[in-house]
PDB file of N, CA, C and O in Angstrom:
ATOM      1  N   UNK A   1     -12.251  21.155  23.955  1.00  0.00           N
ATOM      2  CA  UNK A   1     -10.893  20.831  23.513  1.00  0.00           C
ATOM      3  C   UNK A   1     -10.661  19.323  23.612  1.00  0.00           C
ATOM      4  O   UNK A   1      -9.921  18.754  22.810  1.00  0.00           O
ATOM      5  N   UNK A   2     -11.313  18.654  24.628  1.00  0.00           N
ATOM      6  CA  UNK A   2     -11.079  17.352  24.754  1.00  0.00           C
ATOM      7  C   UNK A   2     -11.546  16.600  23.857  1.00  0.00           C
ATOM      8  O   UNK A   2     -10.870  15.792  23.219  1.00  0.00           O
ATOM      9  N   UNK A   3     -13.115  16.854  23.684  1.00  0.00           N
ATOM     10  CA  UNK A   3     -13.548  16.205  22.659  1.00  0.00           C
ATOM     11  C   UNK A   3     -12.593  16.468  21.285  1.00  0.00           C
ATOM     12  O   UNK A   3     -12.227  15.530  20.577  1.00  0.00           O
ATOM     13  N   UNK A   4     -12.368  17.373  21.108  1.00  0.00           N
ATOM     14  CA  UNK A   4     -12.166  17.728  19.817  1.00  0.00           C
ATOM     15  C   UNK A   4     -11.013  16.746  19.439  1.00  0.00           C
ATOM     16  O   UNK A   4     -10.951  16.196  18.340  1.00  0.00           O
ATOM     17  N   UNK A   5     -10.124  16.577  20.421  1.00  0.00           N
ATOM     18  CA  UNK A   5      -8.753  15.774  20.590  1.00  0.00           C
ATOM     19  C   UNK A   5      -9.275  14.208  20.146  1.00  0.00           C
ATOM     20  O   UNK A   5      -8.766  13.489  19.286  1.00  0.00           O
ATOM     21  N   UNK A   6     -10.550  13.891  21.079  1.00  0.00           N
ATOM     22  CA  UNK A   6     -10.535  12.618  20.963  1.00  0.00           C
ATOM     23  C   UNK A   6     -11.077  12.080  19.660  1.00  0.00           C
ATOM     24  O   UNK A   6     -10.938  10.917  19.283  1.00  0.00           O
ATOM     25  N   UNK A   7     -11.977  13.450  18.730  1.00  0.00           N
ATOM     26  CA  UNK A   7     -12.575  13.475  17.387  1.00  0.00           C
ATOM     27  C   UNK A   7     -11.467  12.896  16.554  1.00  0.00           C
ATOM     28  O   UNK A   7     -11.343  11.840  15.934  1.00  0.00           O
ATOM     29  N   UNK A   8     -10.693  13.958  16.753  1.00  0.00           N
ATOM     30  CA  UNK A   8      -9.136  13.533  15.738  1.00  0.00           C
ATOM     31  C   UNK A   8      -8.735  12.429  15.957  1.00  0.00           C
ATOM     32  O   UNK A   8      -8.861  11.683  14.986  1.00  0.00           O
ATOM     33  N   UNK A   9      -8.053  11.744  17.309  1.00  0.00           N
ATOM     34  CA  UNK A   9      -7.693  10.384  17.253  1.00  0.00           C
ATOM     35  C   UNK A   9      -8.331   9.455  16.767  1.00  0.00           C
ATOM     36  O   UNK A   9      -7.750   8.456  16.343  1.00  0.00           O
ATOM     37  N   UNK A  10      -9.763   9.602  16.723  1.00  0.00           N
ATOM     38  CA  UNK A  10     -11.005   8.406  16.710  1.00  0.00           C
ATOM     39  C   UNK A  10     -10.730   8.365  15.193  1.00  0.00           C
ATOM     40  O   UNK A  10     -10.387   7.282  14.718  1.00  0.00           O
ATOM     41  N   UNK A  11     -10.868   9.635  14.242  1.00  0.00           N
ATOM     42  CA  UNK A  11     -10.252   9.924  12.694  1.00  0.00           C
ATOM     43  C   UNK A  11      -9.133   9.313  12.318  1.00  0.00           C
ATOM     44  O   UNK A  11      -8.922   8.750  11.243  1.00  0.00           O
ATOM     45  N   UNK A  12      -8.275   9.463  13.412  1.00  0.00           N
ATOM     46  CA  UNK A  12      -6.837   9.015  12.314  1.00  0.00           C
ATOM     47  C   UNK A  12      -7.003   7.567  12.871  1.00  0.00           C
ATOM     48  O   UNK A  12      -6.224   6.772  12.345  1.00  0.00           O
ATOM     49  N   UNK A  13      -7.623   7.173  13.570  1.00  0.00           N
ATOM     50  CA  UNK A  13      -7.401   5.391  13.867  1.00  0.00           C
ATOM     51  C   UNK A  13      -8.549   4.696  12.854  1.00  0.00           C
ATOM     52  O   UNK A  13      -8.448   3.510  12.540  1.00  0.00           O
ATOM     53  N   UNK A  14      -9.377   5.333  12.492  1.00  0.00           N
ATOM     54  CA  UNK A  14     -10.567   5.396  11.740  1.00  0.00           C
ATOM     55  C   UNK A  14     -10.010   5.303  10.181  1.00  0.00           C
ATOM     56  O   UNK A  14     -10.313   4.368   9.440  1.00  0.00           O
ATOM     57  N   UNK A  15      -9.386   6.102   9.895  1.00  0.00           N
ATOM     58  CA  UNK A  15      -8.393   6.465   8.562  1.00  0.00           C
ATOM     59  C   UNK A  15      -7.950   4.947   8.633  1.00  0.00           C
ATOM     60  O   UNK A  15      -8.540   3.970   8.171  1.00  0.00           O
ATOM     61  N   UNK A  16      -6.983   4.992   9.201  1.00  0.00           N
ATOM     62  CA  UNK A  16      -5.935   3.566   9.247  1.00  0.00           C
ATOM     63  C   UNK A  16      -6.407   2.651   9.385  1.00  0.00           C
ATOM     64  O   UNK A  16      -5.719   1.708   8.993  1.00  0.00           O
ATOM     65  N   UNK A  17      -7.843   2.255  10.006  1.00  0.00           N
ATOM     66  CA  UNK A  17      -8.112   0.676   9.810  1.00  0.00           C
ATOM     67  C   UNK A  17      -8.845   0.934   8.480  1.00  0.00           C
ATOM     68  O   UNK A  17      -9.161  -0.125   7.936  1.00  0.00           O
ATOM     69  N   UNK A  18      -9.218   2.077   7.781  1.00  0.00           N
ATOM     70  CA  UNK A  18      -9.742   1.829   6.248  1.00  0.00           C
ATOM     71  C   UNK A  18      -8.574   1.742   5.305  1.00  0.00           C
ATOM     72  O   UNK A  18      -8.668   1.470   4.108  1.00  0.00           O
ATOM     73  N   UNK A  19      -7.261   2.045   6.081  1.00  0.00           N
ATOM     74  CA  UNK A  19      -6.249   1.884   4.603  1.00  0.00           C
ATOM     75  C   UNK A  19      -5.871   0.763   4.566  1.00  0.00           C
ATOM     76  O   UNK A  19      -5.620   0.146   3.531  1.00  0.00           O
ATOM     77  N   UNK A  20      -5.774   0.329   5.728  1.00  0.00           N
ATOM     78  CA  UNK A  20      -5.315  -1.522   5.711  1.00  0.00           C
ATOM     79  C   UNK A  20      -5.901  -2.521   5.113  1.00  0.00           C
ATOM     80  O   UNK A  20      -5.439  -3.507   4.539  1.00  0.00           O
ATOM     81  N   UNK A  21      -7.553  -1.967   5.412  1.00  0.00           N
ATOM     82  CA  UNK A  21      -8.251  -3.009   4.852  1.00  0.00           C
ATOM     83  C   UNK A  21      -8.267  -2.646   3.127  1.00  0.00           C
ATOM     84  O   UNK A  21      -8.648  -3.476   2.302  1.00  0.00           O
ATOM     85  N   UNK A  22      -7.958  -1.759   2.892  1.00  0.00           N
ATOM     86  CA  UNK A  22      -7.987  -1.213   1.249  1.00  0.00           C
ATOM     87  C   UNK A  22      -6.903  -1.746   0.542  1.00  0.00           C
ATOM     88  O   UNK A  22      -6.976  -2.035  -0.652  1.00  0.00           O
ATOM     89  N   UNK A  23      -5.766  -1.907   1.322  1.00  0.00           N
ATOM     90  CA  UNK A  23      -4.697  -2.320   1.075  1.00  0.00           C
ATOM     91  C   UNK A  23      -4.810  -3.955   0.993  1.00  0.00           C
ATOM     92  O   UNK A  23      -4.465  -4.493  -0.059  1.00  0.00           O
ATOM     93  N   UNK A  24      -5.261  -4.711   2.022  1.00  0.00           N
ATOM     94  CA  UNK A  24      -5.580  -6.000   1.941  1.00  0.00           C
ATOM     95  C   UNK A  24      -6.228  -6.559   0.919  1.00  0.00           C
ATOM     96  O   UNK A  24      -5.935  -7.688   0.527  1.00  0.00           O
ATOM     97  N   UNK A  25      -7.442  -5.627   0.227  1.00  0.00           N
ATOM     98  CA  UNK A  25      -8.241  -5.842  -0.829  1.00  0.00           C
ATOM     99  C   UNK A  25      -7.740  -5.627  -1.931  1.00  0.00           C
ATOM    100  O   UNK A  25      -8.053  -6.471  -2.771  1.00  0.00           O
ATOM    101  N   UNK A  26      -6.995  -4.726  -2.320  1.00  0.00           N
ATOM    102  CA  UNK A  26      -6.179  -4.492  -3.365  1.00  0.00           C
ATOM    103  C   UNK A  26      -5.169  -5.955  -3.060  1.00  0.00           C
ATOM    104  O   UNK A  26      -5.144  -6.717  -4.027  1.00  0.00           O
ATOM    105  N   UNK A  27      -4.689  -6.221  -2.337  1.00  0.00           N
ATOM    106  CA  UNK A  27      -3.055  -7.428  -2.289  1.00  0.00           C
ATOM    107  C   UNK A  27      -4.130  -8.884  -2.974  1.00  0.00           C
ATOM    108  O   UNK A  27      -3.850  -9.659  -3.889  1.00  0.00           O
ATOM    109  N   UNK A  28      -5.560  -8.814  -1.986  1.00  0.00           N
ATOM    110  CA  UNK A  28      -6.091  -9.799  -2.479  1.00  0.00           C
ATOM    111  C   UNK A  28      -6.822 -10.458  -4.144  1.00  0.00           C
ATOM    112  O   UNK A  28      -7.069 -11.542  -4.674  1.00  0.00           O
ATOM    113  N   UNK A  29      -6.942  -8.749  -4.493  1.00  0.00           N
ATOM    114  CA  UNK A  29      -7.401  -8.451  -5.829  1.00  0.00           C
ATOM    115  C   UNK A  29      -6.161  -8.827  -7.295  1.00  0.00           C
ATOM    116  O   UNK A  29      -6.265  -9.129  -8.484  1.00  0.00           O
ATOM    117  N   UNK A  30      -5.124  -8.598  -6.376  1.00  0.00           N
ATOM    118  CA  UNK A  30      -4.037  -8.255  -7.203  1.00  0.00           C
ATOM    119  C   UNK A  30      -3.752  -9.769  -7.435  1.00  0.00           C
ATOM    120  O   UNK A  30      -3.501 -10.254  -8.538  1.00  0.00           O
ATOM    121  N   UNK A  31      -3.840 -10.639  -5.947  1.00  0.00           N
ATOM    122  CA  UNK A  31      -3.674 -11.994  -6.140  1.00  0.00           C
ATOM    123  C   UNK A  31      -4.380 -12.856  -7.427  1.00  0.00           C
ATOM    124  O   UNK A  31      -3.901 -13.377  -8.434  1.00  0.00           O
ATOM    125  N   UNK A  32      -6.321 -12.698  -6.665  1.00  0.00           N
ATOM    126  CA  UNK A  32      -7.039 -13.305  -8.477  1.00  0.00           C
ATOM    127  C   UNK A  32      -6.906 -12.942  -9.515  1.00  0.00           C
ATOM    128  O   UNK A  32      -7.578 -13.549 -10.348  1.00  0.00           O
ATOM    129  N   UNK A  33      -6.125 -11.950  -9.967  1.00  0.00           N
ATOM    130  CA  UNK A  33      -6.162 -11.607 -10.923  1.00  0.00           C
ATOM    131  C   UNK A  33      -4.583 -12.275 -11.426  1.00  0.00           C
ATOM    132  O   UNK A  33      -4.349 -12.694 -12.559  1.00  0.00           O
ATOM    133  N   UNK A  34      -3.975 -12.258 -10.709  1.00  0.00           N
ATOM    134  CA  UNK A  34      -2.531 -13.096 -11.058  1.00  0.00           C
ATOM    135  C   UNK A  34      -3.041 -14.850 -11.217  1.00  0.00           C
ATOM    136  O   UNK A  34      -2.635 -15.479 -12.194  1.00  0.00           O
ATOM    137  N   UNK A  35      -3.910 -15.503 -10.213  1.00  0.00           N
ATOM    138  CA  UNK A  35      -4.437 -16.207 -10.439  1.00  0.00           C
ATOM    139  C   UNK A  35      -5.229 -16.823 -11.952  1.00  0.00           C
ATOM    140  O   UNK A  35      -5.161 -17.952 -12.438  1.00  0.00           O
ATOM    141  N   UNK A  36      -5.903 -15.720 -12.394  1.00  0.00           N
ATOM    142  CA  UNK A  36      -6.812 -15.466 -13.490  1.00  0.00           C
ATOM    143  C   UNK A  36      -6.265 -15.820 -14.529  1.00  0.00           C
ATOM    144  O   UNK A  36      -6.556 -16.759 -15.270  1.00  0.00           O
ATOM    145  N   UNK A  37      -5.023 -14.671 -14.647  1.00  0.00           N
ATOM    146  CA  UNK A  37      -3.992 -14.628 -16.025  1.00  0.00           C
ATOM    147  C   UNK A  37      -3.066 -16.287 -16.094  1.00  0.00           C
ATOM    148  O   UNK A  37      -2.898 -16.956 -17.113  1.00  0.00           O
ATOM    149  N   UNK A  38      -2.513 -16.675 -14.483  1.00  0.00           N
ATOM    150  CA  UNK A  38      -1.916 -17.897 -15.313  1.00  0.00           C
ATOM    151  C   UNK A  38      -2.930 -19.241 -16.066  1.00  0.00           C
ATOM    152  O   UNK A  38      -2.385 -20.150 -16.692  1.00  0.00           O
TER     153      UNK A  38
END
């Protein structure tokens, strides 16, 4: 049970530092490309 607990937390903290950084890459992507067009 413990493990299993700590599986899940390790997942959802695991999850969330991949959405941030997905998110960062997209804000940064979104930037050169605004860059690009002017």
């Amino acid at each position: 049970m413990s493990t299993y607990y700590m599986t899940e937390c390790y997942k959802d903290t695991l999850f969330g530092v991949v959405m941030v950084k997905l998110q960062h890459t997209f804000v940064l992507t979104k930037h050169q490309n605004h860059n690009i067009e002017e």
